[in-house]
Residue, then its C-alpha position, 0 to 999 in steps of 0.5 A: x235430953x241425954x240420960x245415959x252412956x258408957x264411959x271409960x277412963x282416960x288411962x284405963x280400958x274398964x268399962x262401966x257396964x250399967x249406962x246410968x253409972x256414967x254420973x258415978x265418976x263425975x260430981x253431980x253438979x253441973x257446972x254453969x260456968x265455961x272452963x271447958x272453953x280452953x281453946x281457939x276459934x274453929x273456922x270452917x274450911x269445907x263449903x257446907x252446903x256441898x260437904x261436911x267432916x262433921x259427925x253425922x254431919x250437923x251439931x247436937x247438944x252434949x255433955x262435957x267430962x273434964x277434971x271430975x266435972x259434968x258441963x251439960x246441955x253445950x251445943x257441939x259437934x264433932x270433927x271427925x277429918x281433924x279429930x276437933x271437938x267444936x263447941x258453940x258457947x251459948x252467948x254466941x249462938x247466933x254469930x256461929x262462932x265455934x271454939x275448938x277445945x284444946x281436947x288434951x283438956x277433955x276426959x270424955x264427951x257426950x253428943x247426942x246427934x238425933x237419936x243416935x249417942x256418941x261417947x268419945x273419950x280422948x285416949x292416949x294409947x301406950x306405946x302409940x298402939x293409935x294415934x292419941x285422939x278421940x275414940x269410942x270404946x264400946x266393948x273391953x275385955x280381954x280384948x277391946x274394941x276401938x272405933x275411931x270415926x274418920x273420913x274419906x277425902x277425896x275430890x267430886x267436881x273439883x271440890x274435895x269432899x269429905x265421906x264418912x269413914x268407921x275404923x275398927x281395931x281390936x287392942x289386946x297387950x298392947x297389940x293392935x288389929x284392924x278388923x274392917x273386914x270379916x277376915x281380918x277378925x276371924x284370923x284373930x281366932x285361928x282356932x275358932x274360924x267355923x264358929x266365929x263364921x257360923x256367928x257372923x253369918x246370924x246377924x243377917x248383917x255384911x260384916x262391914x255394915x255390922x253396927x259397933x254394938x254387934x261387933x262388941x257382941x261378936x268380939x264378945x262370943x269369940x273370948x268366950x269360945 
């Protein structure tokens, strides 16, 4: 059962520090009814049993946030090659049938894939800094950290596969830095290389395989040298 997540307004970067306060900014009423579905049907383009561009590569259970409203316990996964979020309404569960949300209409979503949570709210960015689309935002502040989940495609025996793929980008007046290898985020802090180094270098970590929730931490400790 999902209990907790951050979450960030659609048109505003503010964080939500304590994970359980994630149910002030919707009615504690979950809704039964289907009004999330504003979509069309999803059909599968890629051969599952050879690759998948869903997240973690399987559907999940989740939590829906539109217009004030929580729809909870929705089987859903996340497309993560078309940017789609696909859900499966209960009554057709067993016929497999996807919907892909119109995710203009989705303020955020929640997905539990195993025991790992995603939060991706849908973002449109001033001055198309990013594309608008679904983004994790797990840190913000002076700066923000922006994840989006992508894929790599590429073909493998004729089949084009679709690898895992994490972009990370740090947002700050409007101006956009990609930070997927260790010196392009040192080169943010030109006044502070040896210390941010020196940080780096006690996570005991490759800086490209540092999970989202070190990079907040790092990006965190460089704002505040």
């Amino acid at each position: 059962m999902i209990t907790s997540g951050l979450l960030y307004s659609q048109n505003n970067l503010s964080v939500v520090n304590n994970p359980d306060s994630i149910k002030s900014f919707y009615y504690t009423t979950t809704y039964n009814s289907s009004n999330y579905l504003n979509g069309r049907e999803y059909k599968t383009y890629y051969n599952p049993q050879k690759t998948s561009p869903l997240l973690d590569g399987k559907l999940g259970k989740g939590i829906i946030y539109k217009d004030n409203v929580s729809y909870s316990n929705i089987t859903m996964a996340y497309d993560r090659n078309q940017d789609e979020l696909l859900v499966i309404p209960n009554k057709y569960i067993s016929d497999n049938v996807y919907i892909k949300v119109n995710k203009a209409a989705v303020d955020s979503f929640l997905i539990e894939l195993d025991s790992k949570q995603y939060l991706l709210i849908y973002k449109k960015f001033e001055q198309n800094a990013l594309p608008e689309g679904f983004y994790e935002i797990p840190y913000t502040n002076k700066y923000s950290l922006i994840i989006k989940y992508n894929t790599s495609n590429l073909y493998k025996d004729g089949i084009l596969t679709y690898y895992p793929k994490i972009e990370r980008y740090l947002l700050k007046d409007k101006q956009v830095y990609s930070i997927n290898r260790k010196k392009t985020f040192i080169v943010i802090f030109p006044d502070h290389k040896k210390e941010l180094r020196k940080k780096i270098k006690s996570f005991k970590t490759p800086f490209k395989r540092m999970s989202n929730h070190q990079i907040a931490s790092l990006t965190q400790f460089a704002e505040s040298l």
